[in-house]
MDTraj code that builds the backbone (N, CA, C; nanometers):
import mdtraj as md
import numpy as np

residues = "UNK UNK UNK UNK UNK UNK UNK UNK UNK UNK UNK UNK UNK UNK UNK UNK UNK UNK UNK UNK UNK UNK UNK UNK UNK UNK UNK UNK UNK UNK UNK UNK UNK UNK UNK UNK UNK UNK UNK UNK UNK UNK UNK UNK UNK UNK UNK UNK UNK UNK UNK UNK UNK UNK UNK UNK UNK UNK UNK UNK UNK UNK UNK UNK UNK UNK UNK UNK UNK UNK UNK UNK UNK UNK UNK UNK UNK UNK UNK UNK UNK UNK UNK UNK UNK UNK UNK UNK UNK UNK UNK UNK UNK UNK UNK UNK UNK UNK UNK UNK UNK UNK UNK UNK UNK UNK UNK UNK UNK UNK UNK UNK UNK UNK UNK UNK UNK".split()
xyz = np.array([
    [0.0841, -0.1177, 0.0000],
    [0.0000, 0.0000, 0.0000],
    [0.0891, 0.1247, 0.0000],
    [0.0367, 0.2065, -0.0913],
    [0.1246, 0.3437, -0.0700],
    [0.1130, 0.4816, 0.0361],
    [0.2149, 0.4819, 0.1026],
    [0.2192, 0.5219, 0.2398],
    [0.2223, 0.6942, 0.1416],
    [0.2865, 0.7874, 0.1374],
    [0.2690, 0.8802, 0.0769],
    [0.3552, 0.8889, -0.0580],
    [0.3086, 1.0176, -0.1959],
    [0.3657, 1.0377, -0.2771],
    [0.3505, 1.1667, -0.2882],
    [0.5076, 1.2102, -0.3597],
    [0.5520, 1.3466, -0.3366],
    [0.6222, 1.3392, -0.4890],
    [0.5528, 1.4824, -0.5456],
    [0.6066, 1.5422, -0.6602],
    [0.7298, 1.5886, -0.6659],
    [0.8378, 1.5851, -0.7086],
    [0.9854, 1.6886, -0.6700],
    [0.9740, 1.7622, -0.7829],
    [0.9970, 1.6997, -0.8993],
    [1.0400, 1.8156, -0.9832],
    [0.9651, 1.8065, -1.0851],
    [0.8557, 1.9234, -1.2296],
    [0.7641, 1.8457, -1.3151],
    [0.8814, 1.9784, -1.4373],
    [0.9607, 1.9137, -1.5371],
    [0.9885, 1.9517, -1.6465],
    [0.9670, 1.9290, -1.7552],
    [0.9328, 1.9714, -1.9189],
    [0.9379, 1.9441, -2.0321],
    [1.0838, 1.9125, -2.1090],
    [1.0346, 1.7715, -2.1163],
    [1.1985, 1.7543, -2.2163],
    [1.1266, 1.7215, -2.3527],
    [1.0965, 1.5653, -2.4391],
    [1.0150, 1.5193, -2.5300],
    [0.8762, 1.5926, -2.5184],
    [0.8627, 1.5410, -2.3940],
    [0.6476, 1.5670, -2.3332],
    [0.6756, 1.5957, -2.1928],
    [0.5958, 1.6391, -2.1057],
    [0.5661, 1.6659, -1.9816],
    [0.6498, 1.5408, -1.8351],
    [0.7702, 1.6015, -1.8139],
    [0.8101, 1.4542, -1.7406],
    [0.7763, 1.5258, -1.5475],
    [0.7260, 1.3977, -1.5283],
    [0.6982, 1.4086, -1.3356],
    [0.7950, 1.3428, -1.3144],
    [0.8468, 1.3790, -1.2003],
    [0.9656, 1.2927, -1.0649],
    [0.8488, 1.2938, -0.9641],
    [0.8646, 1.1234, -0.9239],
    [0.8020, 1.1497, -0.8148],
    [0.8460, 1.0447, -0.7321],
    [0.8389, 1.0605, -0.6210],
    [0.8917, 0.9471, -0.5377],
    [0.8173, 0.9445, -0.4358],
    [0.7658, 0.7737, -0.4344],
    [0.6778, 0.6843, -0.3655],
    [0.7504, 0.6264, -0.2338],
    [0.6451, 0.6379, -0.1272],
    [0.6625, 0.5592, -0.0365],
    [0.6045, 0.4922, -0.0068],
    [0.6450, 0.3057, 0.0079],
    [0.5671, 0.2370, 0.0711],
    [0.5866, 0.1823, 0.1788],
    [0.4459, 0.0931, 0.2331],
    [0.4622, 0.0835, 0.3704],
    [0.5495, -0.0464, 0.3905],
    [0.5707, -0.1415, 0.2907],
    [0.6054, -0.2392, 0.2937],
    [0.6628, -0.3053, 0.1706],
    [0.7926, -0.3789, 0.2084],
    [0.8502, -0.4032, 0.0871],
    [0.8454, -0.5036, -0.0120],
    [0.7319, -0.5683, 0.0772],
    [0.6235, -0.6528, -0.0601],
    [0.4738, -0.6136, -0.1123],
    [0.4945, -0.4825, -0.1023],
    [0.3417, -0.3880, -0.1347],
    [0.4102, -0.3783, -0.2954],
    [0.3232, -0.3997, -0.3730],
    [0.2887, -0.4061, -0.5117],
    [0.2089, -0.2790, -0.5752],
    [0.0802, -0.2280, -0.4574],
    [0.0083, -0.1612, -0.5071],
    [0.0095, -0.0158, -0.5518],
    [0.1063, 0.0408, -0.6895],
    [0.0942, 0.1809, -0.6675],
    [0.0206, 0.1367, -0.8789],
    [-0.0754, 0.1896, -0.8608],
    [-0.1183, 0.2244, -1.0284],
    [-0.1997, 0.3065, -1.0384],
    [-0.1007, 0.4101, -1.0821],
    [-0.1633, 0.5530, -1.1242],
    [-0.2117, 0.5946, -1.1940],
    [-0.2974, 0.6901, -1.2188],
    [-0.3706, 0.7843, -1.2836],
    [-0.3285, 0.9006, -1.2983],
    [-0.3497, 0.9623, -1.4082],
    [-0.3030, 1.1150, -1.4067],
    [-0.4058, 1.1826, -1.4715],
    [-0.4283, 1.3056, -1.4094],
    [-0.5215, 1.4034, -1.4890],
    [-0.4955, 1.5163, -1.4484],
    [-0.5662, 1.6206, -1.5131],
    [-0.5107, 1.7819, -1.5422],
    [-0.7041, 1.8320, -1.5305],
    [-0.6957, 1.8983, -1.4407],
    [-0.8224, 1.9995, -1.3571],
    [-0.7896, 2.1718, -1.3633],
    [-0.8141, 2.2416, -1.4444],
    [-0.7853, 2.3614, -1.4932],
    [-0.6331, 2.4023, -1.4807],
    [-0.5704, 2.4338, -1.4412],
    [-0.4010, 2.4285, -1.4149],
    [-0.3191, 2.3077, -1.3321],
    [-0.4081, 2.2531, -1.2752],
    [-0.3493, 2.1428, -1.1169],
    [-0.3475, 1.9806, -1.1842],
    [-0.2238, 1.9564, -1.1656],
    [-0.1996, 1.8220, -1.2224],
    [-0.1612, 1.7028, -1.1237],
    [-0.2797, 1.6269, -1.1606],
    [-0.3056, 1.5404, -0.9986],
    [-0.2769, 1.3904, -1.0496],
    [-0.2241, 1.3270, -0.9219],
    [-0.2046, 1.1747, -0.9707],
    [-0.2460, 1.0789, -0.8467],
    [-0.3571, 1.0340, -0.9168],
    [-0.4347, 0.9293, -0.8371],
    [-0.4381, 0.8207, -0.8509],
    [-0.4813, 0.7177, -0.7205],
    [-0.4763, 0.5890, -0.7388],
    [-0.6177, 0.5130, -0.8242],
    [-0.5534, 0.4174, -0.8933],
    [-0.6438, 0.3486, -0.9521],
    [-0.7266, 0.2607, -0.8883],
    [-0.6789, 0.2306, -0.7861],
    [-0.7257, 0.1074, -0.6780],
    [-0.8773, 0.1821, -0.6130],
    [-0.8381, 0.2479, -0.5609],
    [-0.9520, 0.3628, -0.4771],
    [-0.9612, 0.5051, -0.5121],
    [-0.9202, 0.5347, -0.5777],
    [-0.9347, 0.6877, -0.6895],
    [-0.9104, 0.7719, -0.5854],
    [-0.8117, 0.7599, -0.4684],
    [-0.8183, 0.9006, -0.3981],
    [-0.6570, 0.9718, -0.4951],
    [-0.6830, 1.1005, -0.4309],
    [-0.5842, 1.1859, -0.4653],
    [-0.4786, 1.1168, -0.4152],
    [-0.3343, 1.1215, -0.4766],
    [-0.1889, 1.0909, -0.4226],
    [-0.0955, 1.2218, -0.3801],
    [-0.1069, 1.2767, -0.5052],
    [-0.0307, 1.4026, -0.5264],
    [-0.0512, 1.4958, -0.6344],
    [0.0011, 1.6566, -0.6145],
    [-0.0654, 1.7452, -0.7100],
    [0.0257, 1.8497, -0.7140],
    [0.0190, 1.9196, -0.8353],
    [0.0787, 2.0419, -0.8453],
    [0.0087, 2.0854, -0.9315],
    [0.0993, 2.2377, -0.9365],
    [0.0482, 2.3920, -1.0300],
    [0.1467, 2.3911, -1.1500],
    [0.0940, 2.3293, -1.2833],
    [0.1470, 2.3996, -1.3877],
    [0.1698, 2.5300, -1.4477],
    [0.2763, 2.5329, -1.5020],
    [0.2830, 2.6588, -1.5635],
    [0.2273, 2.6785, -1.6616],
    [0.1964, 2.8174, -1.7744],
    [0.2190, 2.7987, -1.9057],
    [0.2644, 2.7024, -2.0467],
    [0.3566, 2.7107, -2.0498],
    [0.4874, 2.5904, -2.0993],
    [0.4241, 2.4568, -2.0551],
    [0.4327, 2.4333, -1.9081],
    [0.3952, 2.2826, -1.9227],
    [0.2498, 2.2459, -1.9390],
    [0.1398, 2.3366, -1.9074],
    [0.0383, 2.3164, -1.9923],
    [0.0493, 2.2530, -2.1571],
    [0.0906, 2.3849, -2.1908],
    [0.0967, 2.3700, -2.3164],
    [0.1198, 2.2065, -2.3625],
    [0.2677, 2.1542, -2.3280],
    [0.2984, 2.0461, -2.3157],
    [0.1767, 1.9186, -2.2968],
    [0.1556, 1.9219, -2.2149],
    [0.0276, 1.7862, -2.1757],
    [-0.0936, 1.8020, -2.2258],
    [-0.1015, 1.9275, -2.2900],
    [-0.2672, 1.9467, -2.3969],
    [-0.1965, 1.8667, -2.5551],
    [-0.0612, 1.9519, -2.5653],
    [-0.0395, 1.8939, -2.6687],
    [-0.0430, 1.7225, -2.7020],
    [0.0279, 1.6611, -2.5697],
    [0.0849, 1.5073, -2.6023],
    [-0.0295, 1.4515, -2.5462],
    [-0.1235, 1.4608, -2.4798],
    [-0.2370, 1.3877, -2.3911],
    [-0.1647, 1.3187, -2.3056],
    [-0.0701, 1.3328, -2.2657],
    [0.0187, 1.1910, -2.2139],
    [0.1357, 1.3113, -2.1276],
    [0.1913, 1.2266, -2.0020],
    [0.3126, 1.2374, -1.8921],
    [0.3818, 1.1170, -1.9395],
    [0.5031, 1.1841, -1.8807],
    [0.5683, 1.0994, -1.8234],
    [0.6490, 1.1158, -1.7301],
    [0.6153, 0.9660, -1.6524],
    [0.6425, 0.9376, -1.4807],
    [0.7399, 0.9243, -1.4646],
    [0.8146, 0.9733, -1.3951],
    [0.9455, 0.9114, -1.3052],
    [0.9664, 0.8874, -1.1697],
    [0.9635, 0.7341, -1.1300],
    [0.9135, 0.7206, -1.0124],
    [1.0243, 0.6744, -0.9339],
    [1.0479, 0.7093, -0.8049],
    [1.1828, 0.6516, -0.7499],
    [1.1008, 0.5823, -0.6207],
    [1.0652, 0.4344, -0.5682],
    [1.0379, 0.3943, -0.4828],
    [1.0636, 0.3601, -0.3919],
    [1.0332, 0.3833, -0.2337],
    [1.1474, 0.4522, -0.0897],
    [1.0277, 0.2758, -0.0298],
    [1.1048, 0.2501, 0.0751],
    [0.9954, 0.1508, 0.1777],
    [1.0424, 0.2335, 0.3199],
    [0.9597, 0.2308, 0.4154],
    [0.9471, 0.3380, 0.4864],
    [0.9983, 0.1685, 0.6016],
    [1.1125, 0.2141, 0.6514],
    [1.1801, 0.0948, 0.7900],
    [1.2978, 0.1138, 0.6654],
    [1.3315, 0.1236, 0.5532],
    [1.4911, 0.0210, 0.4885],
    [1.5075, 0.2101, 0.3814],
    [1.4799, 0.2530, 0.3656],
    [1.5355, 0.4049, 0.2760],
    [1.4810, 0.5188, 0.4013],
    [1.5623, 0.6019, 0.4046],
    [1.6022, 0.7237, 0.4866],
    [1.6045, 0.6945, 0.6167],
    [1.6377, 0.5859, 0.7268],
    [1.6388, 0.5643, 0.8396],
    [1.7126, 0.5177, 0.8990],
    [1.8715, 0.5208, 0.8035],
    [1.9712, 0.4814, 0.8009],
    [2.0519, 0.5939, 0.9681],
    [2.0887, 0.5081, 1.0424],
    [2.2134, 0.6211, 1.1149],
    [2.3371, 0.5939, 1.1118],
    [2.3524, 0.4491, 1.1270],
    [2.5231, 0.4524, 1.1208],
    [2.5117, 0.4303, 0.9494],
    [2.6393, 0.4210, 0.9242],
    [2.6866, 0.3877, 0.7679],
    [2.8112, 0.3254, 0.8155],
    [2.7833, 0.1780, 0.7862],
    [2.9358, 0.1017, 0.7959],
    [2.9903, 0.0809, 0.6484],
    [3.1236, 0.1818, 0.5854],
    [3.1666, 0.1414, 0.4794],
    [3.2240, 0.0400, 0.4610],
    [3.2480, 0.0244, 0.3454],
    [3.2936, -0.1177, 0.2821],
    [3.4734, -0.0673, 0.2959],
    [3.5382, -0.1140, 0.3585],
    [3.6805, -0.1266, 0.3511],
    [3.7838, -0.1391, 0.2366],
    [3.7464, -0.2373, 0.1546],
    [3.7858, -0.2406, 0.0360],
    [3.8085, -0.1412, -0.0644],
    [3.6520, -0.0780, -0.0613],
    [3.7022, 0.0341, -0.1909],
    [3.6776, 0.1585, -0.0992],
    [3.6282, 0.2108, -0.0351],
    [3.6229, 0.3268, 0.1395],
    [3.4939, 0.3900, 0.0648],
    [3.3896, 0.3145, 0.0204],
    [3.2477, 0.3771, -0.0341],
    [3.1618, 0.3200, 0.1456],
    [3.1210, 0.3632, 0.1089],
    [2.9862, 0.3411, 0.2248],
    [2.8729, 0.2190, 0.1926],
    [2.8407, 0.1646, 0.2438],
    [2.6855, 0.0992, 0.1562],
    [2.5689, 0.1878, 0.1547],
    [2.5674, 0.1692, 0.0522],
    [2.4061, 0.2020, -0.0003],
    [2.2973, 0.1186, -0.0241],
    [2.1665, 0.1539, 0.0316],
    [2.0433, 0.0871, -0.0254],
    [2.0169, 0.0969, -0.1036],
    [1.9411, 0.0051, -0.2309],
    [1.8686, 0.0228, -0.3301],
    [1.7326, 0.0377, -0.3122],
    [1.8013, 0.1219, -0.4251],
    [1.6300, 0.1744, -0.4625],
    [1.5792, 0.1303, -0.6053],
    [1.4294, 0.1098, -0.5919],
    [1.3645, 0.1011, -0.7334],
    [1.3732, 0.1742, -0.8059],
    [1.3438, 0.2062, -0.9402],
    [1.3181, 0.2995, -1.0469],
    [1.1919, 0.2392, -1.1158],
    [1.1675, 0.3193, -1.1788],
    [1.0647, 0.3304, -1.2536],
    [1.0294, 0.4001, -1.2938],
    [1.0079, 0.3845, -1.4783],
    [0.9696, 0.5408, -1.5665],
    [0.8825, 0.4607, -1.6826],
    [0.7383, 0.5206, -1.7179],
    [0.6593, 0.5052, -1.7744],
    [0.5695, 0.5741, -1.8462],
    [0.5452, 0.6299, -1.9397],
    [0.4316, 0.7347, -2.0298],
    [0.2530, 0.6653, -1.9850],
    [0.2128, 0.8067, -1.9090],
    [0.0552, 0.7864, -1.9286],
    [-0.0517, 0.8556, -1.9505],
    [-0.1650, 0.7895, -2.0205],
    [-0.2223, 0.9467, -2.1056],
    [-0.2568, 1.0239, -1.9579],
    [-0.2913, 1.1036, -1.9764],
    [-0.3646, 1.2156, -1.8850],
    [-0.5074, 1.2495, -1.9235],
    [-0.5849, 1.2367, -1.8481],
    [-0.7654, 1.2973, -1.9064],
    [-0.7522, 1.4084, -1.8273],
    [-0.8792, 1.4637, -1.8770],
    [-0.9145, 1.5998, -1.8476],
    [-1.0162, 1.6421, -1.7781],
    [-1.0373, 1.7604, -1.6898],
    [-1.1541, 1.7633, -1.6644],
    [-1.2266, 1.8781, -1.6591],
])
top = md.Topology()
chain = top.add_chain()
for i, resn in enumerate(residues, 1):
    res = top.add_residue(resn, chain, resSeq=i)
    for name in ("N", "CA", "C"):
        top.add_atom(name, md.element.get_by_symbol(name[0]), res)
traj = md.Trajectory(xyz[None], top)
């Protein structure tokens, strides 16, 4: 289940691209399938499961323009599990090469139309 989602950054490169990064509650939760739509300037992305709101922002000009033109986003999703990403305190590096360990993280990037309303 998705614990919260947060917009970071929404730019035009090809078409309209979102960053967004998901948190879930658990690291065998499956359930994030989104929706996207555009409500006079405010570009919202909801769940498909139960249609509530996830997350939203204020387009500009420019990126209007953008998502009338293509009907379509695209997502960029970076996925966090809330106990194993950001709750890190110590950092025991790796000796060998003097990097630190790092957790992985998911990715995920996908084009989806957008409706209107």
């Amino acid at each position: 289940m998705v614990d919260t989602v947060e917009i970071s950054r929404v730019n035009i490169r090809d078409s309209l691209s979102v960053d967004v990064s998901v948190w879930m509650n658990h690291p065998n939760d499956m359930d994030f399938r989104p929706s996207l739509s555009v409500s006079g300037t405010t570009f919202t992305i909801s769940s498909q499961s139960d249609g509530s709101s996830l997350a939203s922002v204020e387009l500009d000009e420019a990126q209007m323009e953008a998502v009338v033109r293509d009907q379509a986003a695209e997502l960029r999703v970076k996925f966090h599990v809330q106990g194993m990403h950001g709750r890190l305190k110590d950092i025991h590096p790796i000796l060998a090469d003097g990097k630190a360990k790092k957790l992985a993280t998911a990715n995920w990037k996908t084009t989806q139309n957008v409706s209107f309303e």
